[in-house]
N, C-alpha and C positions, 0 to 999 in steps of 0.2 A: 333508588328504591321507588317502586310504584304502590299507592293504595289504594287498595278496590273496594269498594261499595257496588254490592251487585243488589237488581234488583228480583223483588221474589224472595229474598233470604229474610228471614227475623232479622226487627231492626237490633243494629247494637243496643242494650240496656244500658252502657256505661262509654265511655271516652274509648272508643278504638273500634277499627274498620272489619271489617269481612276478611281483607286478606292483604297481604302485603308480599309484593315479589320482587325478589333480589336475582336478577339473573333469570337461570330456567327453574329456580326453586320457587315454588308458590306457601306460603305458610299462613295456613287458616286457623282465624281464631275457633274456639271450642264453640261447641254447637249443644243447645241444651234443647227439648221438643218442645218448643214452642210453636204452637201454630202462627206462620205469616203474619194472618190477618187476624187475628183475634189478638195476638201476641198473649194468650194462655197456653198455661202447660198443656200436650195430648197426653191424654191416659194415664191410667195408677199403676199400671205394671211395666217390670224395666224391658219387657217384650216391645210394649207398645212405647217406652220412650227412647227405647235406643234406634228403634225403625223411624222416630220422627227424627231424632239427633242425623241421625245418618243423612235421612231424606233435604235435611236443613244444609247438611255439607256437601249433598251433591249437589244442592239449586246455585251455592254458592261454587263449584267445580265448574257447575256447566254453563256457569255467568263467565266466567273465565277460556271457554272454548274445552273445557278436561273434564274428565269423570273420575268415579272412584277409582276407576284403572289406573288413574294414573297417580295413585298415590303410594308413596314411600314409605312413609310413615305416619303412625296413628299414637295420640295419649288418650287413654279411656280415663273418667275419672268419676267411680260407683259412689254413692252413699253408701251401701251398704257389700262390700264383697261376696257375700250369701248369692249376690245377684249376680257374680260371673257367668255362672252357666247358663242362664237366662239371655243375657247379654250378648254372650258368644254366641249361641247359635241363631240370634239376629243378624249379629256382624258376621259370618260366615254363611250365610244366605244372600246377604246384600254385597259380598265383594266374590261372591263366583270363586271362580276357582283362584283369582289373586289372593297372593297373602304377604299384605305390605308387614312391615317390623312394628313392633305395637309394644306398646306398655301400657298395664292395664296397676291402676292404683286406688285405692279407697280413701275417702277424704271426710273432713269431720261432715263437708255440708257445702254443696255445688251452689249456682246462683239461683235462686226461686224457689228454691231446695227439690230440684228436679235429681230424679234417681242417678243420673247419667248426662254427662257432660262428654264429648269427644273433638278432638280437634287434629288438624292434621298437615303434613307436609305433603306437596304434591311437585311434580316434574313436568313442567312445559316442554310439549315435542320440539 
């Protein structure tokens, strides 16, 4: 097993890395919108934090040489499910016409208490 700390991604908050790869599977921890360098939350709407979530899992994809293209799978995890469709049509803007397998879940309360947490597997070429 390999673990990566990429740079550019929010630092971990807690004990564990950016990503860790077994093989050609890459599996990234959840990604909540924190900006890099402030390491504050971006934005009150789950429009604007699932576009930073995202943005936060592609800096760590493409520290790795992979993009969202290359991802398999996704765990969405809302504070409030209300915010699905808000959500979705971020994440189906930012994955184009891919559509890896996802599960989408509501939780009492993410870390920071950001609307939206996502995390994901991805496939090394």
């Amino acid at each position: 097993m390999q673990i990566h700390t990429v740079s550019g991604a929010p630092l971990a908050i807690g004990p564990y890395c950016h990503a860790t790869q077994v093989g050609k599977l890459v599996f990234c921890s959840g990604q909540t919108p924190l900006d890099p360098q402030t390491m504050e939350l971006v934005g009150s709407t789950i429009e604007e934090q699932t576009e930073q979530a995202l943005s936060n899992l592609a800096v760590v994809l493409n520290g790795l040489g992979l993009s969202l293209q290359n991802v398999v799978k996704t765990a969405v995890f809302l504070k409030d499910m209300a915010d699905f469709q808000g959500m979705n049509g971020v994440y189906a803007q930012m994955f184009g016409a891919h559509r890896p397998a996802r599960t989408t879940i509501a939780v009492r309360k993410n870390p920071l208490d950001a609307l939206v947490e996502i995390e994901c597997i991805a496939e090394m070429k």
